[in-house]
Each structure stands twice: as structure tokens, then as C-alpha cells.
Backbone of each chain as ProteinMPNN parsed JSONL, in Angstrom:
{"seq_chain_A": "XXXXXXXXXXXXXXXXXXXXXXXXXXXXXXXXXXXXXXXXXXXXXXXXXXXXXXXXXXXXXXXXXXXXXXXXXXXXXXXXXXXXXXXXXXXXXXXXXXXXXXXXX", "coords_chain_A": {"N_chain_A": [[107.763, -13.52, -94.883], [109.725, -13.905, -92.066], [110.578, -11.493, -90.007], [111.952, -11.076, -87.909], [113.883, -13.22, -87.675], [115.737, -11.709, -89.542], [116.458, -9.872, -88.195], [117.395, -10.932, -85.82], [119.913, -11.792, -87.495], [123.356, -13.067, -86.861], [125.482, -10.31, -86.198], [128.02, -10.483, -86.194], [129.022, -11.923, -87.794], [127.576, -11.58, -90.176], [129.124, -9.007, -91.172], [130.091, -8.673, -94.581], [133.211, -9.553, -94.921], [133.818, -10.509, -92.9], [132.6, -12.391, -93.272], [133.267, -13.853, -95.586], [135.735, -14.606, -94.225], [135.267, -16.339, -92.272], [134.443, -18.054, -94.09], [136.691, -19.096, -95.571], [138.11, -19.726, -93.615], [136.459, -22.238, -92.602], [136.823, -24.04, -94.102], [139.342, -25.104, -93.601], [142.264, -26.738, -91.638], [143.472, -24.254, -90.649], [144.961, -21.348, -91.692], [147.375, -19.353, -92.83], [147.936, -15.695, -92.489], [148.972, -14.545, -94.769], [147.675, -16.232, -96.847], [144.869, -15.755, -96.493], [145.022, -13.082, -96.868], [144.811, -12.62, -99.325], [143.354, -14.35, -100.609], [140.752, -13.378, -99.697], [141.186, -10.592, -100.855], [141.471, -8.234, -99.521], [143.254, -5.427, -97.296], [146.037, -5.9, -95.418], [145.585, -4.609, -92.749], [142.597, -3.806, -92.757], [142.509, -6.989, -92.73], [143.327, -7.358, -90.294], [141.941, -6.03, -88.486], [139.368, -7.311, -88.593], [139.566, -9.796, -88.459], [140.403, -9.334, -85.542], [138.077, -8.952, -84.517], [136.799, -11.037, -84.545], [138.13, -12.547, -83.42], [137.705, -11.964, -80.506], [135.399, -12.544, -80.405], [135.607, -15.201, -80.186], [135.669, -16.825, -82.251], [137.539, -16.977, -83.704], [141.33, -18.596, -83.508], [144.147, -16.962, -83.307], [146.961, -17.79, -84.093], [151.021, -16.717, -82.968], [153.691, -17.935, -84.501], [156.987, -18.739, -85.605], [158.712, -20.078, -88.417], [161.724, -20.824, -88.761], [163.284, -17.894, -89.045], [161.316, -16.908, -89.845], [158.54, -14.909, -89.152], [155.243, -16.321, -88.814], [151.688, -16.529, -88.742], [149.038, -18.088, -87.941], [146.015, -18.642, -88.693], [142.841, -19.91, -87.177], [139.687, -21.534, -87.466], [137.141, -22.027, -84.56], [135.545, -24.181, -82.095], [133.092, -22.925, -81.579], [133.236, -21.458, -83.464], [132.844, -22.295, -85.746], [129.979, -23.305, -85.064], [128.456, -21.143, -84.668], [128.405, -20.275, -87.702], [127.193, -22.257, -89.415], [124.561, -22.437, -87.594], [124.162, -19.521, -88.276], [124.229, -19.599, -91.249], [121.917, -21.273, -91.222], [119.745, -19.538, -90.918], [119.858, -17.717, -92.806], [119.252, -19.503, -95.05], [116.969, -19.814, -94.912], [115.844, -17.372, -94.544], [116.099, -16.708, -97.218], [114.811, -18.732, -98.377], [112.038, -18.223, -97.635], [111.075, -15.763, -98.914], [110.04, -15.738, -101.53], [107.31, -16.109, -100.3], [106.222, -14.25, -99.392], [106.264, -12.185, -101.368], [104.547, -10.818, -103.827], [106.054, -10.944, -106.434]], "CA_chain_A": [[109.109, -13.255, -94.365], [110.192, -13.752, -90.948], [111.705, -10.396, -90.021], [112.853, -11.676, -86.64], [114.847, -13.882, -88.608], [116.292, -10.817, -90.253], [116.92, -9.131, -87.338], [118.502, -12.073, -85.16], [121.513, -12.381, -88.168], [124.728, -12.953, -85.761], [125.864, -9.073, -86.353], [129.74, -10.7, -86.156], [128.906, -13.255, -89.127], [126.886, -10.814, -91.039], [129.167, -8.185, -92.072], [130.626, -9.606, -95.524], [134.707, -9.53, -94.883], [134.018, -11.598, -92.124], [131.654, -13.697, -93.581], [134.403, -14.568, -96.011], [136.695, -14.651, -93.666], [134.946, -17.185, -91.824], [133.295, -19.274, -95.141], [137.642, -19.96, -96.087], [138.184, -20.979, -92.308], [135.142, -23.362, -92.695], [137.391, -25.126, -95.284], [140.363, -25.917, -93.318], [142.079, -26.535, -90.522], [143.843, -23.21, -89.914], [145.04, -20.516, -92.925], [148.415, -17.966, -92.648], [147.685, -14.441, -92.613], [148.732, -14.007, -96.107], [146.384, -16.772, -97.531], [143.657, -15.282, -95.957], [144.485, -11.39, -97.096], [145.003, -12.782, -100.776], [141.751, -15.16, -100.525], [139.694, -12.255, -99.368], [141.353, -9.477, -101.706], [142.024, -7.123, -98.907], [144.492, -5.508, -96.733], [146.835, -6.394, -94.192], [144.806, -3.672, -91.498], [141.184, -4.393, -92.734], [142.093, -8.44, -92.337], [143.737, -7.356, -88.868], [140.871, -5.329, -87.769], [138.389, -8.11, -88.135], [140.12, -11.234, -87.196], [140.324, -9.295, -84.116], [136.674, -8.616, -83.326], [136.377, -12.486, -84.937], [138.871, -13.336, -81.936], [136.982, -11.442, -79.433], [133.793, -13.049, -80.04], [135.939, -16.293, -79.83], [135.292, -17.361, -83.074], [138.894, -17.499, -84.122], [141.752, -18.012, -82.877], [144.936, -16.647, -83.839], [148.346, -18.252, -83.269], [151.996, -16.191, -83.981], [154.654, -18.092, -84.268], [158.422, -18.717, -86.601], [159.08, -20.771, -88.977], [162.836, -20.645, -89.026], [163.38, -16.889, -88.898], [160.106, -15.788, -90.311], [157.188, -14.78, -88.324], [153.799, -16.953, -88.929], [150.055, -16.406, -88.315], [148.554, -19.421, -88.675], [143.991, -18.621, -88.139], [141.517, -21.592, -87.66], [137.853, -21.02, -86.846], [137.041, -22.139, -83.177], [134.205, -24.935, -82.472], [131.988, -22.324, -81.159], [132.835, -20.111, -84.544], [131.822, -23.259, -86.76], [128.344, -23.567, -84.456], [127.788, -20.064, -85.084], [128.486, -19.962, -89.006], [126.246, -22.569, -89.546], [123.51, -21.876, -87.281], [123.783, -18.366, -89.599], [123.755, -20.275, -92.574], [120.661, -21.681, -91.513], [119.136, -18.511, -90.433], [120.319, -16.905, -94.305], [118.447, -20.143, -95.721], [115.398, -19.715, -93.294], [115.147, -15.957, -94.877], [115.694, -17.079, -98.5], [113.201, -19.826, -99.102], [110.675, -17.337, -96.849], [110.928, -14.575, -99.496], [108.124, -16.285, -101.799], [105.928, -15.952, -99.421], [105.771, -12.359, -98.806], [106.207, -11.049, -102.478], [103.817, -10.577, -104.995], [106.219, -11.159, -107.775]], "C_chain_A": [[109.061, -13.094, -92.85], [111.087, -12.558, -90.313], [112.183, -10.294, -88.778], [113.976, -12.188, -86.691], [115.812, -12.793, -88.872], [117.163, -10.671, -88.916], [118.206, -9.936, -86.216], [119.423, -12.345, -85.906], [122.793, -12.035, -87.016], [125.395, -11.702, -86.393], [127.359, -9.347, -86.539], [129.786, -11.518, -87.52], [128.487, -12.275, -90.183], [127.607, -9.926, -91.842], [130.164, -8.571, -93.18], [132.381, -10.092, -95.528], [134.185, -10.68, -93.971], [133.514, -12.713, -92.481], [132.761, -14.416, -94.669], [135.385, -15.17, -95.187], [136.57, -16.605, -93.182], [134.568, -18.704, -93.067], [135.576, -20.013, -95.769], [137.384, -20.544, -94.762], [137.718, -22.3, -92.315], [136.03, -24.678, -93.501], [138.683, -25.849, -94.951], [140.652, -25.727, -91.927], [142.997, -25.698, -89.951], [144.606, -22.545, -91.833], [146.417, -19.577, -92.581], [147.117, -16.996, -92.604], [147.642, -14.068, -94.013], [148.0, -14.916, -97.388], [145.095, -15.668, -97.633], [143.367, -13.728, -96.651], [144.175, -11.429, -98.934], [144.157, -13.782, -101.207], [140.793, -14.226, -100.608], [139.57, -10.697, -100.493], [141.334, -8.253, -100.508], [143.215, -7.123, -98.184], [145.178, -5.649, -95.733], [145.696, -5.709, -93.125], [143.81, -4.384, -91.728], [141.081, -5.772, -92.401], [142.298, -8.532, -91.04], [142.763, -6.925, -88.045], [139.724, -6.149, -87.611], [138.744, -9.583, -88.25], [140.245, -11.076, -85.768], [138.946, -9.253, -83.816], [136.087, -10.15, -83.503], [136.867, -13.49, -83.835], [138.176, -13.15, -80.866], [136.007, -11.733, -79.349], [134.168, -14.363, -80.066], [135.139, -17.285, -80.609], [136.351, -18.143, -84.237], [139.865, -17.773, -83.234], [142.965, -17.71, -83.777], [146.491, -16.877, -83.162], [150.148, -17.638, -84.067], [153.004, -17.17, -83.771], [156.051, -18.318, -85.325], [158.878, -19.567, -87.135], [160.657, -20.259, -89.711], [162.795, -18.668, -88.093], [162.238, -16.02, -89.312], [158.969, -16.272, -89.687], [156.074, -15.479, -89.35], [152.717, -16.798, -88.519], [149.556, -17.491, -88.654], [146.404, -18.63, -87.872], [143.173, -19.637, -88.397], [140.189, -20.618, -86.913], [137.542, -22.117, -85.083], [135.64, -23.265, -83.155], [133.137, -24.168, -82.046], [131.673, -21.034, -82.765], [132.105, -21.105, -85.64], [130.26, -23.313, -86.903], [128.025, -22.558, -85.402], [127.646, -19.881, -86.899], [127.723, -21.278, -89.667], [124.702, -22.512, -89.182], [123.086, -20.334, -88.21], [123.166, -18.794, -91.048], [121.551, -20.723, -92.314], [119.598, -20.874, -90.996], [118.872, -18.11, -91.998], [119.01, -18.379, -94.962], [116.893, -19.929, -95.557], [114.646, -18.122, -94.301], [115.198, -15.89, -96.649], [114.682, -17.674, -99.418], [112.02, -19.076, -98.821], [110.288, -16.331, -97.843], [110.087, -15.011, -100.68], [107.278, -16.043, -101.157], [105.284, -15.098, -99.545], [105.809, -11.728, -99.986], [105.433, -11.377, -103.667], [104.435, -11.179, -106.512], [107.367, -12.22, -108.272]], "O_chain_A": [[108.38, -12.181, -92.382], [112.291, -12.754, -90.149], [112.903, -9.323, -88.542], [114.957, -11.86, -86.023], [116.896, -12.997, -88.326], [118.243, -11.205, -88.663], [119.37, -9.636, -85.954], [120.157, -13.201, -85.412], [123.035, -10.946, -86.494], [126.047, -12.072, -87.369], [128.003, -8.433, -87.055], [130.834, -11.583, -88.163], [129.227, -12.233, -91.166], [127.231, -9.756, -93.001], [131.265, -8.849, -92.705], [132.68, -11.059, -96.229], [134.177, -11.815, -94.448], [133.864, -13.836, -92.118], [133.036, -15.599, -94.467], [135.847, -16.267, -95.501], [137.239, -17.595, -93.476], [134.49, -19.913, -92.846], [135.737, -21.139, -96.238], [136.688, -21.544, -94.591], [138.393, -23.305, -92.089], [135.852, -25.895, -93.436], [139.144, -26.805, -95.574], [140.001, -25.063, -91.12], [143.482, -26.046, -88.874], [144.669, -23.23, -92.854], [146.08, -18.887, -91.619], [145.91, -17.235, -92.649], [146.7, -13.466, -94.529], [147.803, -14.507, -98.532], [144.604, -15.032, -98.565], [142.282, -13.213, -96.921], [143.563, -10.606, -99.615], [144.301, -14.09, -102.391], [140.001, -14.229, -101.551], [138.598, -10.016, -100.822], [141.094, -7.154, -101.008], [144.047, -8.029, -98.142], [144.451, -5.345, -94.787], [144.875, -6.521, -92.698], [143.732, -5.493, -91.199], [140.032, -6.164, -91.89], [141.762, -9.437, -90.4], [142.679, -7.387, -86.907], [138.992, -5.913, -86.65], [137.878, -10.435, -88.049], [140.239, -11.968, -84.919], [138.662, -9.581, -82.664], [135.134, -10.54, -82.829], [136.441, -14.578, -83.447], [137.954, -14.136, -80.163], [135.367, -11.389, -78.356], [133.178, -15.088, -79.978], [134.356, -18.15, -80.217], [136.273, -19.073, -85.04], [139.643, -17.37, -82.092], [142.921, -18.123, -84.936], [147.007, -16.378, -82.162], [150.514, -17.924, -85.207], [153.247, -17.279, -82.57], [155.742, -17.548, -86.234], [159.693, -20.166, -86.434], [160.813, -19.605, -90.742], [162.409, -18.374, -86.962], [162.157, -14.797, -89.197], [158.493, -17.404, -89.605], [156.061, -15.196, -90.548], [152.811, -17.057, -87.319], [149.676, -17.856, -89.823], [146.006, -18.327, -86.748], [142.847, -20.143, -89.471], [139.964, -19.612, -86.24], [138.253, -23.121, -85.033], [134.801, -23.215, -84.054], [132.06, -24.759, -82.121], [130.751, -20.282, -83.082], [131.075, -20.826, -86.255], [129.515, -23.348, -87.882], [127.535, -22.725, -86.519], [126.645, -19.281, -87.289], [127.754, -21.11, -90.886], [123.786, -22.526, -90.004], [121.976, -20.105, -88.689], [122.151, -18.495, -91.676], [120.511, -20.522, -92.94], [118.56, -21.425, -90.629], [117.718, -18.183, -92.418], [117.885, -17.992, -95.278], [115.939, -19.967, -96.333], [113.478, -17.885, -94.609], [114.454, -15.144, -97.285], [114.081, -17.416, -100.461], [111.041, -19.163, -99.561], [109.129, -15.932, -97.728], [109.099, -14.278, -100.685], [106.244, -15.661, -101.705], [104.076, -15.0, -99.759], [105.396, -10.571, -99.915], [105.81, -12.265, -104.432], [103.777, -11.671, -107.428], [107.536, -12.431, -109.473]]}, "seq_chain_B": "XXXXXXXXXXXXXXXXXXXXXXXXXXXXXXXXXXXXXXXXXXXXXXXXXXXXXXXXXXXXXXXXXXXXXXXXXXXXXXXXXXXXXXXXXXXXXXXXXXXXXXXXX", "coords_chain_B": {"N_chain_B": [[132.932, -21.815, -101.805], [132.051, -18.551, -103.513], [134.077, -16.256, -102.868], [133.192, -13.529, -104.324], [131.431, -13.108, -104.179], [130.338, -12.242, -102.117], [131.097, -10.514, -100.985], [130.483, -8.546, -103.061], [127.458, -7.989, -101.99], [125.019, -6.344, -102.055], [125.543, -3.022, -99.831], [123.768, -1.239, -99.061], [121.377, -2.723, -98.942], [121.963, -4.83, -97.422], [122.19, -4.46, -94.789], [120.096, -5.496, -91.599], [118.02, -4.099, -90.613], [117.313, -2.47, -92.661], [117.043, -4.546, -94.426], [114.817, -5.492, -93.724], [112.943, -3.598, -94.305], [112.675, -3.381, -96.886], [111.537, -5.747, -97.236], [109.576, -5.856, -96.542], [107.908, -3.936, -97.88], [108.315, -4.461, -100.053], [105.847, -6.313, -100.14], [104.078, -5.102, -100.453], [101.687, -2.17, -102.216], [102.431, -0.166, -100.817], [103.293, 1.66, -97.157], [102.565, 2.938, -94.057], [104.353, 5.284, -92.178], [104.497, 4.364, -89.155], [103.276, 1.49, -89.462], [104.924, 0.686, -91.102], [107.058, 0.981, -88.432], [105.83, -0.695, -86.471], [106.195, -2.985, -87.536], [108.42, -4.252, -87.863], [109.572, -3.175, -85.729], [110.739, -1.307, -84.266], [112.395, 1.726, -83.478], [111.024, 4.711, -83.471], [112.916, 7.04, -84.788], [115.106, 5.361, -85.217], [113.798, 4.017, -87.401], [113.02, 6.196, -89.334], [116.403, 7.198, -89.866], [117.177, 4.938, -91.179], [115.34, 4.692, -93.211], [115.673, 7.352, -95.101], [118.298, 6.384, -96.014], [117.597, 4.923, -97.991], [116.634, 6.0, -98.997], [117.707, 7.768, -100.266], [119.044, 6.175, -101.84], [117.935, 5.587, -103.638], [116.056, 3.549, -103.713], [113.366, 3.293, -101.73], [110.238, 5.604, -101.713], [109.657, 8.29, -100.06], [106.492, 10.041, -99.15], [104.622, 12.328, -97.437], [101.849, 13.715, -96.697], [98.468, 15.101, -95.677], [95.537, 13.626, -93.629], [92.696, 14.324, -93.067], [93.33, 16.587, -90.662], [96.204, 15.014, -89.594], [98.651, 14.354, -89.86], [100.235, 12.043, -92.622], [102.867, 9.873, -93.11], [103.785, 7.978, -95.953], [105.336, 5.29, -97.219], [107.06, 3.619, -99.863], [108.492, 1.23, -102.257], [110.806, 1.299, -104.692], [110.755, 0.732, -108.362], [113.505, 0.606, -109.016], [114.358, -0.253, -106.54], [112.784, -2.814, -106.033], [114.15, -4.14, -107.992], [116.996, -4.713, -107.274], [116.74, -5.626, -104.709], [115.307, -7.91, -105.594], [117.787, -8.768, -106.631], [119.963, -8.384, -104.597], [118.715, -10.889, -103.277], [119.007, -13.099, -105.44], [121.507, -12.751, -105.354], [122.373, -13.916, -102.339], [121.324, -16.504, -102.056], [122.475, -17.902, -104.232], [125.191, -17.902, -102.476], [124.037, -19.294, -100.503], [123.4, -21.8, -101.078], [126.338, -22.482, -102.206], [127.523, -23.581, -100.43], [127.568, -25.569, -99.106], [129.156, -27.125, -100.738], [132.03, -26.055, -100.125], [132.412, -26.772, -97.513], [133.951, -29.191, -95.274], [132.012, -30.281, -93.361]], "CA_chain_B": [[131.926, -20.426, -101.995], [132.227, -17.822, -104.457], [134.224, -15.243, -102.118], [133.537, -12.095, -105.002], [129.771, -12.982, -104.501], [129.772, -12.529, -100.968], [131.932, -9.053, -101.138], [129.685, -7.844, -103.646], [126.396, -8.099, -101.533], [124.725, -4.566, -101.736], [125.561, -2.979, -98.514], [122.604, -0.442, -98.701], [120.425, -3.958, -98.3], [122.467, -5.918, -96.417], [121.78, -3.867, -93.067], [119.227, -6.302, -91.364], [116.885, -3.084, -90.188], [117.196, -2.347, -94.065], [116.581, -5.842, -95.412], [113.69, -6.067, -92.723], [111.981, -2.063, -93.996], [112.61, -3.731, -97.767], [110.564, -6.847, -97.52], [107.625, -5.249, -96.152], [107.356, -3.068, -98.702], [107.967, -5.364, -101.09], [104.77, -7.092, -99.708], [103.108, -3.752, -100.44], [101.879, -1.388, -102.584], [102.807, 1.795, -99.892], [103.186, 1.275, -95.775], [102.584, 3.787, -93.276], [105.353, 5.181, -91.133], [103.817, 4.084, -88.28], [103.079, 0.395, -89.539], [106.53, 0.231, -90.774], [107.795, 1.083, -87.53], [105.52, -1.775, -85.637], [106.076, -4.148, -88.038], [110.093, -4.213, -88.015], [109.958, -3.172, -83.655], [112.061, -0.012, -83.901], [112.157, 3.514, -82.38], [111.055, 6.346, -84.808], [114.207, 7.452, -85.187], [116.149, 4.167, -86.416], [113.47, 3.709, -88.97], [113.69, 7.126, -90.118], [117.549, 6.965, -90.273], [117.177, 4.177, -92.349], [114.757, 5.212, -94.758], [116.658, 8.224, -95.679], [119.736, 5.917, -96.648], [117.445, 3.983, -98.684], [115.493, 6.997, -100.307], [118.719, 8.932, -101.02], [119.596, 4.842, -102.893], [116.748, 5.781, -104.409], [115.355, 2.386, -103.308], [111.899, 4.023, -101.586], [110.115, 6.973, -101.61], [108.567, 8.83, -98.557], [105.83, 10.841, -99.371], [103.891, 13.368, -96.542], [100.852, 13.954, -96.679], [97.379, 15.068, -94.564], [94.373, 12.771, -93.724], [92.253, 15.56, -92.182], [94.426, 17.268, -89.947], [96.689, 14.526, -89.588], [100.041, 13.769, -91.175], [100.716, 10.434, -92.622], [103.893, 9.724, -94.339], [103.703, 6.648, -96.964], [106.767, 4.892, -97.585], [107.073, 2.864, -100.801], [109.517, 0.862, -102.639], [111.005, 2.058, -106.161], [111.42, -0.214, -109.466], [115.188, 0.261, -108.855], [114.37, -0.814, -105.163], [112.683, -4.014, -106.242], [115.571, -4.777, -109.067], [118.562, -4.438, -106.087], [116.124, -6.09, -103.896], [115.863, -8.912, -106.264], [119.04, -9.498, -107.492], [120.08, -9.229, -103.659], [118.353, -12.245, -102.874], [119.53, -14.105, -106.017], [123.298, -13.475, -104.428], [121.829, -14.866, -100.998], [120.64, -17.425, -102.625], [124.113, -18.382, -104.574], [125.953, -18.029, -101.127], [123.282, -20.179, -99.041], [123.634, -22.908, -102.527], [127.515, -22.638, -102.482], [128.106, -23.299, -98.311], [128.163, -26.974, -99.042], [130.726, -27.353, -101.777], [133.47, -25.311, -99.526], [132.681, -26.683, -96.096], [133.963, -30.273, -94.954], [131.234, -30.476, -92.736]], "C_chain_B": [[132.595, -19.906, -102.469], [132.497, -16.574, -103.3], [133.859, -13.577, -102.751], [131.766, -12.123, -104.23], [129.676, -12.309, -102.979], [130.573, -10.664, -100.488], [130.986, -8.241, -102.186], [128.053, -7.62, -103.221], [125.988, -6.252, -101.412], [124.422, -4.118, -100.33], [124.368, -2.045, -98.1], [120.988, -1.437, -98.402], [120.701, -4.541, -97.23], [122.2, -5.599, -94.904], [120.639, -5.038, -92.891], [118.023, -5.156, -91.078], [116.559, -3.07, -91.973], [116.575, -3.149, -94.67], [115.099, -5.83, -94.81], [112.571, -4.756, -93.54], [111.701, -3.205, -95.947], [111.585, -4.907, -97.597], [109.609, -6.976, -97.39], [107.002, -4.745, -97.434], [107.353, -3.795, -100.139], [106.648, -6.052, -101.305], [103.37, -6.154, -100.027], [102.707, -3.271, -101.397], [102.491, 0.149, -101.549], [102.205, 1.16, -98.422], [103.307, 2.83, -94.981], [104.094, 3.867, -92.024], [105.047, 4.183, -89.77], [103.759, 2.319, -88.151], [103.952, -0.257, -89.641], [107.3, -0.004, -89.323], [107.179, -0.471, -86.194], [105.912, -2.954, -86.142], [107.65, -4.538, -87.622], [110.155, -3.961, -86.294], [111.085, -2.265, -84.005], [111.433, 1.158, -83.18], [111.646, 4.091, -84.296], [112.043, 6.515, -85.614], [115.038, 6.695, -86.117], [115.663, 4.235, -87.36], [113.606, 5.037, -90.339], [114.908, 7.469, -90.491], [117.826, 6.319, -91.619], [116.732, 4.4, -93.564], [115.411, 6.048, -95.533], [117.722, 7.368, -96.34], [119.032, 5.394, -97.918], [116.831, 4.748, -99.396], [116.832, 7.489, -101.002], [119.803, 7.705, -102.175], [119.072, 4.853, -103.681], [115.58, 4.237, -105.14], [114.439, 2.477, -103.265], [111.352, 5.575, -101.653], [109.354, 7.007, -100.093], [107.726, 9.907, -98.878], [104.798, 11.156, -98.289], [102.78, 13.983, -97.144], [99.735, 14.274, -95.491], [96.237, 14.172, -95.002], [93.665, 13.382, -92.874], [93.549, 16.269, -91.801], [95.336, 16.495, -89.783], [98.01, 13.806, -90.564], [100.254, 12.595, -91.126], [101.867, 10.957, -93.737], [103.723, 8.164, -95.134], [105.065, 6.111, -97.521], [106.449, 3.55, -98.486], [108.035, 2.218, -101.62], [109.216, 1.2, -104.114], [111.055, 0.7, -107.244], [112.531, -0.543, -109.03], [115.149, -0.446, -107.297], [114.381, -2.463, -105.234], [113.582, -4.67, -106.981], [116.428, -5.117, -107.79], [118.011, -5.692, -105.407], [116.192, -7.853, -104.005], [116.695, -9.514, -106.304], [120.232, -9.439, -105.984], [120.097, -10.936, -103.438], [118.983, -13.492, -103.645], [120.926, -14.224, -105.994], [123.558, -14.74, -103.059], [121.592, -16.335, -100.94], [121.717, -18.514, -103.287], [125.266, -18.616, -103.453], [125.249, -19.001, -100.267], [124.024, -21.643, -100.16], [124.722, -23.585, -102.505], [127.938, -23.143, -101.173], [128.526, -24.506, -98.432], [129.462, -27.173, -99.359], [132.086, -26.785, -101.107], [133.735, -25.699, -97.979], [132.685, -28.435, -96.038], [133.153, -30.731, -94.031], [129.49, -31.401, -93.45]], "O_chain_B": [[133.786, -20.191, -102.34], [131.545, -15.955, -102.825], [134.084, -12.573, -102.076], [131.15, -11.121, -103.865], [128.585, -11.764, -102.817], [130.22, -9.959, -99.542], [130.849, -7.057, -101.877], [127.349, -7.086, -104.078], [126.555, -5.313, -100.852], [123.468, -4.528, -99.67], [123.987, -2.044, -96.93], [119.931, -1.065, -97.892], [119.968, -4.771, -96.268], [122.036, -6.439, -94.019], [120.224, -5.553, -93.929], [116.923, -5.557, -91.456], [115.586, -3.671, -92.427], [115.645, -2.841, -95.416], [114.204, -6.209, -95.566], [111.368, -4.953, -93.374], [110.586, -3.688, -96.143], [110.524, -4.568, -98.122], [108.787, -7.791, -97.808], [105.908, -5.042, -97.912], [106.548, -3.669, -101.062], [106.291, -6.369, -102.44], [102.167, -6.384, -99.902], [103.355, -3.868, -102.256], [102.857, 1.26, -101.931], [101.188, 0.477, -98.305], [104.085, 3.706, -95.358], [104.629, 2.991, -91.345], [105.688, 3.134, -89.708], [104.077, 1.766, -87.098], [104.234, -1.28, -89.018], [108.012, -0.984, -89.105], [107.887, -1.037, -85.361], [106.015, -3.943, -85.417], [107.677, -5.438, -86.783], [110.9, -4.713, -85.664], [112.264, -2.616, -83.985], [110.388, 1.381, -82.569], [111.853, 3.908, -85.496], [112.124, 6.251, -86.814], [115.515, 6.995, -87.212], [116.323, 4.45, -88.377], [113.987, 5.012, -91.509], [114.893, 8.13, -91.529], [118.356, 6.73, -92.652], [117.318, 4.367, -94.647], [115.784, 5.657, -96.64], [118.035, 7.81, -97.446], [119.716, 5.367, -98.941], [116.404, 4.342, -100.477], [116.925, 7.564, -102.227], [120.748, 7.982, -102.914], [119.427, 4.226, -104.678], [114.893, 3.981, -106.129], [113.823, 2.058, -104.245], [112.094, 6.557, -101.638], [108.783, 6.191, -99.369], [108.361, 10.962, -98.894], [103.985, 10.246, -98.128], [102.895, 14.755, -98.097], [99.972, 13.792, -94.384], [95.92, 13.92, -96.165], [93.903, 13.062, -91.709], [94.547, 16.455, -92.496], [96.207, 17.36, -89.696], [98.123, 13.064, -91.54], [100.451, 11.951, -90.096], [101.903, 11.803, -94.631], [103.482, 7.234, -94.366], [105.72, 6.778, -98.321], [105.783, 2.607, -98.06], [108.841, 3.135, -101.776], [108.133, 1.348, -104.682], [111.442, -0.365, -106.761], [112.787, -1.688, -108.657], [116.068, -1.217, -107.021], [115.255, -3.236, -104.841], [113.854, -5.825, -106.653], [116.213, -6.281, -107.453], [118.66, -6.737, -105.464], [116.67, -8.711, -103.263], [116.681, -10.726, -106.086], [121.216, -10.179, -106.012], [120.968, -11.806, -103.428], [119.378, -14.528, -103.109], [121.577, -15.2, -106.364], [124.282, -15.711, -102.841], [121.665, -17.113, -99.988], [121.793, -19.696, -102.952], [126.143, -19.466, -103.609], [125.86, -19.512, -99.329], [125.036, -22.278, -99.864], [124.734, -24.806, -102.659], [129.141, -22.936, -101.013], [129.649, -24.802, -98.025], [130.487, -27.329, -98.696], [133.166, -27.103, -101.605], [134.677, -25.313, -97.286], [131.764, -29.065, -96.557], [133.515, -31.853, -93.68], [128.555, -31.632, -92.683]]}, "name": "protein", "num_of_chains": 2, "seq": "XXXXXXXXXXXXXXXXXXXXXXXXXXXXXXXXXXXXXXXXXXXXXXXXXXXXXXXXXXXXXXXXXXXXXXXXXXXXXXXXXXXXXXXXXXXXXXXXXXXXXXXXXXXXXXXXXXXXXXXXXXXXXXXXXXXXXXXXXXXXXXXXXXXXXXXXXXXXXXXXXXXXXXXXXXXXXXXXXXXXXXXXXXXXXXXXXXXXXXXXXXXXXXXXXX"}
């Protein structure tokens, strides 16, 4: 086991809400707000609280605007949030296949 | 991707310091504080933080002891450690598996 590997997981990708968050993004090319909270199974705050730190590492972005009279969120993933959520991926693979190595059983 | 799988990841592993103290010891019968702490590159402190979360998971044990005058502590992973530990990986493993099938890339 590579525990460098370990340690280098992108800390913004890593913690699991986001990692969902990010693995629908991956799938299209932008999501509402209430896809996303009813994809994920959480709630309005917790999806607000980390789409923002997902924005701030400029991984999302997040656009409001009105369809007719009703407010819209539309969220896509960013080409630098794609890089990163694959380069993870292939960090997560990197520390999967490695774990033979190191264990006895 | 299987969004329950990726929400259900055990968060008392998922820490990367955590995953990193686990795979050693997996590699082990019993690691010295000390060895732990070079092997993984932490302070004292973090690793002892950690351990505690993971003894009171009842993941490892820490057992204190003297070698002459000298205190060693021995830190070891539990049955229930290696089960979690396990059946971790075979989520990791279902999430690395599943990345294709959901990403147009």
C-alpha cells in the first residue's frame, strides 16, 4: 500500500456528499438544485453547504436564474472539477488494486 | 454509480490518516507507536487522536507496556477492525468498478 497515495486523496473530492455530488455532475451537463438534493437524499442546507466549498475550489459552478416566475439553480461540474474527479478516481483505483499487496489475507 | 454505496462508506475509515494507521496494521501482527507514527509522517499527537477514534470503534487496541525502563505502546488491529476494514475496501472497490457506467467520459 502506497500510503502517500492515501494521504494525497483531493480532501474536496473525498468527503462522500461531495463525492456524490460530483459522481451525478460527471453524468451531465448541468443538474437543478432539486435533482441534485433528491439524487443525493439530503437537505436543501447540507447540499448548499457543499456546492459552496465545491464552488470555491472551482469545481462547480452554480448558475441562478427564472424560468418564468420560478427561481432556477441549474449546477454543472467545471473542466478543472472533471480533471480533478478523475485524477481521484485514479488515485482510489491506485489504492484498491495496492491493497493485495500489503495484506496477509 | 451506486450513490447509497458511496454515502454508506464507513466514516471511522474513510479519514485518509485513518485508512493510512489501518493498512499498516493490517500488514501486521502489532506496530509500535513510534513506527506507526514514521510510517504514516505525522506528529504524535494526530496519530494519537486518531487511534483513540479507532480504539473507542473498537477497530485497534493500544496496549502500554515496559521494555526495561522504557515504555512502548503496541497498537494492533481488532477482528471487527479487519471485517470494517474489509468490507470497506469491497465498497471502494464497487465505486472505483461503477465510475465508468455513470460517466460519459
Amino acid at each position: 500500500m502506497n500510503l502517500s497515495t492515501i494521504r494525497e486523496l483531493d480532501p474536496i473530492i473525498h468527503a462522500p456528499i461531495r463525492l456524490a455530488i460530483l459522481s451525478v455532475l460527471m453524468a451531465s451537463d448541468g443538474a437543478t438544485f432539486g435533482f441534485l438534493r433528491d439524487a443525493i437524499e439530503t437537505s436543501d442546507g447540507n447540499l448548499s453547504t457543499h456546492l459552496t466549498k465545491l464552488e470555491v475550489a472551482g469545481y462547480v459552478t452554480i448558475n441562478k436564474s427564472f424560468v418564468g416566475k420560478k427561481p432556477q439553480t441549474i449546477c454543472a461540474i467545471t473542466e478543472l472539477g472533471r480533471k480533478s474527479y478523475l485524477n481521484y478516481f485514479n488515485r482510489l483505483e491506485e489504492i484498491v488494486q495496492n491493497k493485495g499487496a500489503n495484506t496477509p489475507i
